[in-house]
C-alpha positions in Angstrom: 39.8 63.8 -61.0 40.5 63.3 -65.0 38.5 60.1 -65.7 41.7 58.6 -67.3 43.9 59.8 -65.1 46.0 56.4 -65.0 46.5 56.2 -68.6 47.6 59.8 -68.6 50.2 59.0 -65.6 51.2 55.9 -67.6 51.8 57.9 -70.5 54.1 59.9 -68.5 55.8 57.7 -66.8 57.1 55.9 -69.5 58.2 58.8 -71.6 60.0 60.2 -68.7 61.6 56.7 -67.8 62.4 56.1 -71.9 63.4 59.4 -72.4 60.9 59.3 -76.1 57.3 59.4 -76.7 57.5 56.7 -79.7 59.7 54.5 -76.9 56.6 54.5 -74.7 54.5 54.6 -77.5 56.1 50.8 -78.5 56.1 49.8 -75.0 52.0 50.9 -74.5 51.2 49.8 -78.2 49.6 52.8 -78.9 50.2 55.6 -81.1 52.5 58.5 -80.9 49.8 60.7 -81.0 47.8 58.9 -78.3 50.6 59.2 -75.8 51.4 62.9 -77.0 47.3 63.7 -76.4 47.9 62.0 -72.9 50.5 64.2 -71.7 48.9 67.3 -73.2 45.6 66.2 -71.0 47.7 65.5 -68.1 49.6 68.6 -68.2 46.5 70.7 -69.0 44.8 69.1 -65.5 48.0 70.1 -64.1 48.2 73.6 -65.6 52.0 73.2 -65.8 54.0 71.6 -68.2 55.8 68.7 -67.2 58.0 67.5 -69.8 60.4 69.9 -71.7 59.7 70.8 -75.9 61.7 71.4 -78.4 64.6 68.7 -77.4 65.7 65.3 -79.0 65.0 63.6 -75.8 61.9 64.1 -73.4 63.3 65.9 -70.4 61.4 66.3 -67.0 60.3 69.8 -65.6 61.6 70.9 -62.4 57.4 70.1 -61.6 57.4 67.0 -64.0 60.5 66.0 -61.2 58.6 66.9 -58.2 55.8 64.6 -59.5 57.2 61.8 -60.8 57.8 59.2 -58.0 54.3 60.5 -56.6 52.9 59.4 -60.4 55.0 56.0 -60.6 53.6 54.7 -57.3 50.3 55.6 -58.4 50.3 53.8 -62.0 52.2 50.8 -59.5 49.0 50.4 -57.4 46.9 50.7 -60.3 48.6 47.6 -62.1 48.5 45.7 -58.9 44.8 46.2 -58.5 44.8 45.2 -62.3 46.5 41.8 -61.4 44.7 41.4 -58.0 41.4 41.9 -60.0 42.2 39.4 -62.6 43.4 36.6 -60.2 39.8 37.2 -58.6 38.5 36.7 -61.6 40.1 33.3 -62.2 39.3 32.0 -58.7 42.5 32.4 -57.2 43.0 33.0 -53.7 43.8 36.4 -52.4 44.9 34.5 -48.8 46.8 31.1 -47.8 47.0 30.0 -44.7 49.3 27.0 -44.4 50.6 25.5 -40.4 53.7 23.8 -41.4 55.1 21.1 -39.3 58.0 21.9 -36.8 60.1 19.2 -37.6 59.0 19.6 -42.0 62.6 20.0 -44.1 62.6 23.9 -43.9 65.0 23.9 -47.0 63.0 22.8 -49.9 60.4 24.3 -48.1 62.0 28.0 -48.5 62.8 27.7 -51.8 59.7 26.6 -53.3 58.3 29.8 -51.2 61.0 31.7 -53.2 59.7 30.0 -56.5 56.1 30.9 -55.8 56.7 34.4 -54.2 58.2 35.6 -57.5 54.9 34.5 -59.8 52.7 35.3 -57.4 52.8 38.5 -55.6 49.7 39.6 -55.1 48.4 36.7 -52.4 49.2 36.9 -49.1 50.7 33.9 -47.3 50.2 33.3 -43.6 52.6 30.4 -42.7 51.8 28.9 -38.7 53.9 26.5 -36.9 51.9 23.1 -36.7 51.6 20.4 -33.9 49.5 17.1 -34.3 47.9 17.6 -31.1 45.8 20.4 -33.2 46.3 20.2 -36.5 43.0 18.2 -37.2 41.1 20.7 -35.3 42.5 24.3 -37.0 41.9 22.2 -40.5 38.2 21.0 -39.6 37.6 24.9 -38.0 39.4 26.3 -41.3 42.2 27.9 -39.0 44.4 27.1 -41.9 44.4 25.7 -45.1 46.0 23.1 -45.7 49.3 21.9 -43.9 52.5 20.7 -44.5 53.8 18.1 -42.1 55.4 14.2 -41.5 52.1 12.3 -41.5 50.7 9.5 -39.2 47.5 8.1 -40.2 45.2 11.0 -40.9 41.7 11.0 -40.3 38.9 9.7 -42.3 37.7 13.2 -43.0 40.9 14.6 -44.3 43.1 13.5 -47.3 46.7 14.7 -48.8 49.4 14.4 -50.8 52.7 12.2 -49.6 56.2 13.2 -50.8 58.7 11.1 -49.1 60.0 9.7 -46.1 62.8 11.6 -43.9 64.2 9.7 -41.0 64.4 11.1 -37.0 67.5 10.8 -35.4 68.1 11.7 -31.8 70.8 14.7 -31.8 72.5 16.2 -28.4 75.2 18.7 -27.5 78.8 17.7 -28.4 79.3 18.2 -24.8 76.8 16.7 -23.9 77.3 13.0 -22.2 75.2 11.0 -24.5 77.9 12.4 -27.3 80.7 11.0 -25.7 80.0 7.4 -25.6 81.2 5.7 -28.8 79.5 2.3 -28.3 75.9 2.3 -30.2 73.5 3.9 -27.7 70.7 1.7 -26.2 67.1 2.7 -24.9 68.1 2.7 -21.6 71.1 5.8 -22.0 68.2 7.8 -23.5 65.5 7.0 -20.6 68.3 8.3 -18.1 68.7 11.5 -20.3 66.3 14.9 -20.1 64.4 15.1 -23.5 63.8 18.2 -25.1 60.0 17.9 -27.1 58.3 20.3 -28.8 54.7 21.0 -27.9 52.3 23.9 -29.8 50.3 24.9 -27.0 50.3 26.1 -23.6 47.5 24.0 -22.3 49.5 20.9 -23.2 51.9 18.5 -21.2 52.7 16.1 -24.2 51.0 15.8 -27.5 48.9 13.4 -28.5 51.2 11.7 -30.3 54.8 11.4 -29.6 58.3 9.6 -28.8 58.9 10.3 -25.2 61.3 8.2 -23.7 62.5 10.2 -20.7 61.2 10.3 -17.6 62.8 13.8 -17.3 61.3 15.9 -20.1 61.2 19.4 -20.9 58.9 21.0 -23.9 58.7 24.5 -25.7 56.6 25.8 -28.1 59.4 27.7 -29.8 62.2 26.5 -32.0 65.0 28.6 -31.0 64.7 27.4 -27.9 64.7 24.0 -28.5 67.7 24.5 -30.8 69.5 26.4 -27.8 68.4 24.3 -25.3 69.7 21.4 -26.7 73.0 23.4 -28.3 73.6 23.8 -24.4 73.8 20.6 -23.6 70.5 20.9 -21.7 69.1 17.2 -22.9 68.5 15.4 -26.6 65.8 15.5 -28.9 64.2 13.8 -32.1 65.4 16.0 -34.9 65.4 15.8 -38.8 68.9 15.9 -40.3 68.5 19.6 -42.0 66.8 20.8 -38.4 70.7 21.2 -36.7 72.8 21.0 -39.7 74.7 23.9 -39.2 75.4 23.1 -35.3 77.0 19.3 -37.1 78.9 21.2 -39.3 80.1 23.4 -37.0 80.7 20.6 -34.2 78.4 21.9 -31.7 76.1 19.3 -32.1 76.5 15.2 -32.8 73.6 12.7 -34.1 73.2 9.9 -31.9 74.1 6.8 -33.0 71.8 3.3 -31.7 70.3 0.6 -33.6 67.1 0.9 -31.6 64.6 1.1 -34.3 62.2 3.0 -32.1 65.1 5.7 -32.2 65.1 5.9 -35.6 61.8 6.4 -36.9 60.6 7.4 -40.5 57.9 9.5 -41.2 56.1 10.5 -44.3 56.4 14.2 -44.9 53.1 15.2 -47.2 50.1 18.0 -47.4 47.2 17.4 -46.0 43.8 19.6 -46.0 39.9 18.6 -45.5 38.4 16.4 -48.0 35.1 18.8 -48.0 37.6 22.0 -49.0 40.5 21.1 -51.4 43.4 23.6 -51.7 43.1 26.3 -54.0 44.7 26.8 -57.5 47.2 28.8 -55.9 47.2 26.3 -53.2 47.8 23.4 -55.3 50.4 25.3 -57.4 52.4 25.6 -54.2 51.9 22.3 -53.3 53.3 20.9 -56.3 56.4 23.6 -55.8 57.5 22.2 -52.8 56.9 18.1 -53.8 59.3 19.1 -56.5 61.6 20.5 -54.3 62.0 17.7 -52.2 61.6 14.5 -54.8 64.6 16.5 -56.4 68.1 13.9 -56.7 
């Protein structure tokens, strides 16, 4: 192999793609002499010629066309290595593992991701559903990173960052018979009521912390079906207002109205990671994406 093979693909690339060696000359900040030598190297290690002579604009060989996407993907890896290498360098973490909480505003959430996806695309993020009853543990164990999620009193050991308060309401079915009463709901319509909770693990009954009112309660550890269960009229649940938006928009689905303050609860919605191993600079950048997001009027 040439020993500057990827300078020599580079070269070509960008006189193929410009259709002019000064072009990719201006674009590479080189000489037109250094990018001619390039290609004459290249197309010596070749033994073919690859671009035609002799014409006003730089041409591909029927080989310069046969290798060209193969020689674009290579100089492509080589400049992601290049940043990859370089955000090594600076300390930057090649891997973020983040447990996000189930019931965390998943809009502002996605677009922040969308924000940070498109200045950082070399690290790769591995996003986990989170439930208190082990969040503390996969921090302390360094399951994950850092989490996002609606904060009770964290633990001595671990610290974060709070962004604001969302409110809970209970939501059921439009069908459902909860939905049909138009006097404020009291404590005792929900107790005679199945609840739908969400719990993260198999092992579990209930979490370790929770707002179980029922009696008659069914879990999951999956979203969807929580969403469906409850879209089916199948019993009521806690929910954020983002979390069935589009079933109240569409009707499917009605917030539940009572001046119970027990079914109404705030929570503060914040990060939170080990005090003993702070986020990352890519961490923290992402951090501050999504505190923006949602501190946004």
């Amino acid at each position: 192999m040439h020993p500057n093979l990827v300078d020599h693909l580079t070269a070509f690339v960008l006189v193929a793609e410009t259709g002019s060696f000064s072009a990719a000359a201006r674009l590479l900040n080189r000489a037109v002499s250094s990018v001619s030598y390039s290609l004459t190297q290249l197309e010596a290690h070749c033994g073919f010629a690859l671009l035609e002579r002799g014409t006003k604009v730089s041409e591909l060989t029927e080989q310069g066309r046969a290798l060209f996407a193969e020689a674009k993907s290579v100089v492509e890896r080589a400049q992601r290595f290049t940043t990859h290498a370089a955000s090594l360098e600076k300390g930057q973490e090649t891997r973020i593992r983040i447990a996000v909480d189930v019931l965390f505003p998943s809009g502002p959430l996605y677009r922040a991701l969308q924000d940070f996806a498109a200045i950082n695309q070399r690290v790769r993020l591995q996003i986990f559903t989170s439930s208190l009853n082990s969040l503390w543990d996969d921090l302390r164990t360094g399951v994950i990173d850092f989490s996002f999620a609606l904060l009770p009193a964290i633990p001595l050991d671990m610290e974060g960052r709070s962004f604001h308060q969302v409110s809970l309401r209970p939501v059921a079915a439009s069908s459902h018979a909860l939905s049909k009463n138009t006097q404020p709901l009291v404590m005792a319509d929900f107790q005679r009521e199945r609840q739908i909770y969400y719990i993260g693990s198999y092992g579990l009954d209930m979490e370790r912390s929770g707002r179980v009112f029922s009696s008659d309660v069914w879990t999951s550890n999956d979203l969807q079906h929580i969403r469906d269960m409850v879209g089916h009229g199948l019993g009521w649940c806690f929910a954020t207002d983002d979390f069935f938006q589009e079933e109240v928009d569409a009707g499917r689905v009605c917030r539940l109205h009572s001046d119970d303050v027990q079914l109404n609860p705030t929570r503060t919605i914040g990060a939170v990671w080990p005090i003993d191993r702070q986020p990352g600079p890519l961490g923290k950048t992402l951090i501050d994406m999504i505190a923006a997001e949602l501190t946004q009027p």
